[in-house]
C-alpha positions as CSV (number, residue, x, y, z in Angstrom):
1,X,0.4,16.3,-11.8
2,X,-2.9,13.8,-12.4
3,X,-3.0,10.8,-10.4
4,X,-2.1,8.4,-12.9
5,X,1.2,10.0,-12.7
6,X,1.4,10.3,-9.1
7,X,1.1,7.1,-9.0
8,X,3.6,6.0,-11.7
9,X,6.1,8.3,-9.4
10,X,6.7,5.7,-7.2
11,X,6.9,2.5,-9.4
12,X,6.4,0.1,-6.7
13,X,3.2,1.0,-5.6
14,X,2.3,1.4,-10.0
15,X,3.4,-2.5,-9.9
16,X,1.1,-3.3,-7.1
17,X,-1.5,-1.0,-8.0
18,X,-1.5,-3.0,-12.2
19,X,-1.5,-6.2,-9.9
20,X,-4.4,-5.9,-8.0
21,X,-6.4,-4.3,-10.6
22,X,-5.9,-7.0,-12.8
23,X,-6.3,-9.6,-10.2
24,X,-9.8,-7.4,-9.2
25,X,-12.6,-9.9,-10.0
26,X,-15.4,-8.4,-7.0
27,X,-17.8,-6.5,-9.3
28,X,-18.5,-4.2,-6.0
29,X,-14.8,-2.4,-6.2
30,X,-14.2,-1.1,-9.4
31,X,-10.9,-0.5,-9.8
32,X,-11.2,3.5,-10.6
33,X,-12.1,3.2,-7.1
34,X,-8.7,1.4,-5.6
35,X,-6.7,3.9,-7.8
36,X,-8.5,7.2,-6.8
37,X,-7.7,6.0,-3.1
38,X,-4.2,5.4,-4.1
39,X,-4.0,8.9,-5.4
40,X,-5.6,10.6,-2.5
41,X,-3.2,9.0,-0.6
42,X,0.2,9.9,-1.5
43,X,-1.4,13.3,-2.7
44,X,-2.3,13.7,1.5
45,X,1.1,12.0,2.4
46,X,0.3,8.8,3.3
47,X,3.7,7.0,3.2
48,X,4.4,4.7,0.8
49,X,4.7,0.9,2.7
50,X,0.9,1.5,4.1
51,X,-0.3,2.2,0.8
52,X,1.8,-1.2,-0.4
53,X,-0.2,-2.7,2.5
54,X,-3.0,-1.0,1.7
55,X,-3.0,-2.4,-2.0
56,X,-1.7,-5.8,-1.3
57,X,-4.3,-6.5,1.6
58,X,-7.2,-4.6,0.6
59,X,-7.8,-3.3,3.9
60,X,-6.8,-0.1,6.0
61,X,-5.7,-0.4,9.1
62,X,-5.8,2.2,12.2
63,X,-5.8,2.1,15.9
64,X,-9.3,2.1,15.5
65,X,-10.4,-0.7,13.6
66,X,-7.3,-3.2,14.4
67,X,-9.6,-4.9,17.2
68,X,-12.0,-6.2,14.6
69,X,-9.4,-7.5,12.5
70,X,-7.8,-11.0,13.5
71,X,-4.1,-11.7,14.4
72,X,-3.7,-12.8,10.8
73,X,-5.1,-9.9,9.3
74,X,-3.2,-7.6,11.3
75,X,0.3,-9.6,10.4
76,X,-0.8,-10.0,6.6
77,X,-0.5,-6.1,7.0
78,X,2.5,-5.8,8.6
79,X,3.9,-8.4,6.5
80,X,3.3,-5.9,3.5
81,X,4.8,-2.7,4.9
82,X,8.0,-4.4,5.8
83,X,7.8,-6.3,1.9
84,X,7.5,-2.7,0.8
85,X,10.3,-1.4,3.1
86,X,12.6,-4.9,1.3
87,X,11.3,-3.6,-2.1
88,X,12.1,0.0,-1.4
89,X,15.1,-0.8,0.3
90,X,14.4,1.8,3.4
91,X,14.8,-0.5,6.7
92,X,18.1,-1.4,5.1
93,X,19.5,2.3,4.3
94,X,17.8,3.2,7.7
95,X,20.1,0.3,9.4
96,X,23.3,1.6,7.5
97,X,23.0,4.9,9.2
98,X,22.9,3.9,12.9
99,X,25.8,2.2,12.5
C-alpha cells in the first residue's frame, strides 16, 4: 500500500489532510512534506485523532514540548482529537459500551 492510499484509508484524515494542503500558503512547508508525515504516521501507528490534531493545528504535541506551548495551544489540540473522536464517532461507541 503507498501512502496516498494509506491515507485515503481513513477518509477523515484525506479530508483534513486536502484541507490543509490547499489552505498551505507558508512557502517553508511544502505540502509533500505534511503528507509524508501523515503517512509515516499511521504507517508507525499513530492513532488517528492526534494525526487529526496533528493536521488541523500544525503542531505535535508530547510531554516534552507541551511547556513551551501556551494554554491555548495545548486546548486548540485537544480540541481537535475530541473533533476527530465526534467525526469518527469513537467517544460515543466507547460511551455505549460501559453502559
Amino acid at each position: 500500500m503507498n501512502n496516498d492510499e494509506l491515507i485515503r484509508f481513513n477518509p477523515i484524515l484525506a479530508n483534513a489532510l486536502a484541507q490543509a494542503e490547499e489552505e498551505n500558503v507558508d512557502p517553508h512547508v511544502p505540502n509533500e512534506f505534511l503528507r509524508e508525515l501523515v503517512a509515516v504516521s499511521v504507517k508507525v501507528g499513530v492513532s488517528p485523532d492526534k494525526i487529526y490534531a496533528m493536521i488541523k493545528t500544525g503542531r505535535i504535541l508530547t510531554n516534552d514540548n507541551m511547556k513551551l506551548l501556551s494554554n491555548a495551544d495545548i486546548k486548540e489540540w485537544q480540541d481537535s482529537c475530541h473533533e476527530y473522536d465526534s467525526l469518527a464517532g469513537t467517544k460515543v461507541r466507547a460511551a455505549k459500551r460501559r453502559r
